[in-house]
C-alpha positions in Angstrom: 124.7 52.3 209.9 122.3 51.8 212.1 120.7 53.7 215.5 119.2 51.9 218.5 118.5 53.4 222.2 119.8 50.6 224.6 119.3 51.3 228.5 118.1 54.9 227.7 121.3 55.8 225.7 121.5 55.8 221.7 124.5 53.9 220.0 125.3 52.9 216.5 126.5 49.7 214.9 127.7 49.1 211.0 124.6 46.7 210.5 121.8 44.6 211.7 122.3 41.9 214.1 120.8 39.0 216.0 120.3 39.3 219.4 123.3 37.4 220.8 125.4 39.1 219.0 124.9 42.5 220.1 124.9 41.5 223.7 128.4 40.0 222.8 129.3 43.1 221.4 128.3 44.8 224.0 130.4 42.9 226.3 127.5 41.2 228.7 128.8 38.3 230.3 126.7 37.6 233.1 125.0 34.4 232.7 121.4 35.6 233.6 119.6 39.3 232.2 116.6 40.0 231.2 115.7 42.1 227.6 112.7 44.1 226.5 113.3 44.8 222.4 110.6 47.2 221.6 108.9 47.5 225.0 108.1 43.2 224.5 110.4 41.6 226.9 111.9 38.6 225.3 111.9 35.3 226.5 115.1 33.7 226.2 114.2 31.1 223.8 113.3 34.4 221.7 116.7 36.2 221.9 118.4 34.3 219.0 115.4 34.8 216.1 115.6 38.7 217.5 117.1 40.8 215.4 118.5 44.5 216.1 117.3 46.9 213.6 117.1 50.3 212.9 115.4 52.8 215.7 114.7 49.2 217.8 114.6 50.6 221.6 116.3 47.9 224.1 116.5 47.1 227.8 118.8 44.7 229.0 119.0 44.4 232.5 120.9 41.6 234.5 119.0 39.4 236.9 120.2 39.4 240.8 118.9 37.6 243.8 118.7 38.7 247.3 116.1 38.8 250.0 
């Protein structure tokens, strides 16, 4: 088992996981959002070598436009 805060909010998962996954997971669909793992935000060519482990803090925050 492992423990991550994501958004501020602590959740568990069985295991280790890329990226990707967890955002599936989690049920993000929208096409464009922006994540920090560990205070670094992560370029989106970065989000599939990223993996989710143990006590890693996340921020994933959806991109909107507007004026």
């Amino acid at each position: 088992m492992i423990r991550v805060t994501i958004n501020g909010r602590p959740r568990e998962f069985e295991r280790e996981m890329p990226l990707p996954e967890l955002i599936k997971r989690l049920e993000i669909t929208h096409p464009r959002i922006a994540v920090a793992h560990n205070g670094v935000v992560l370029r989106q060519d970065e989000h599939t070598a990223t993996i989710v482990r143990d006590g890693d803090t996340l921020e994933i925050v959806r991109m909107v436009g507007g004026g």
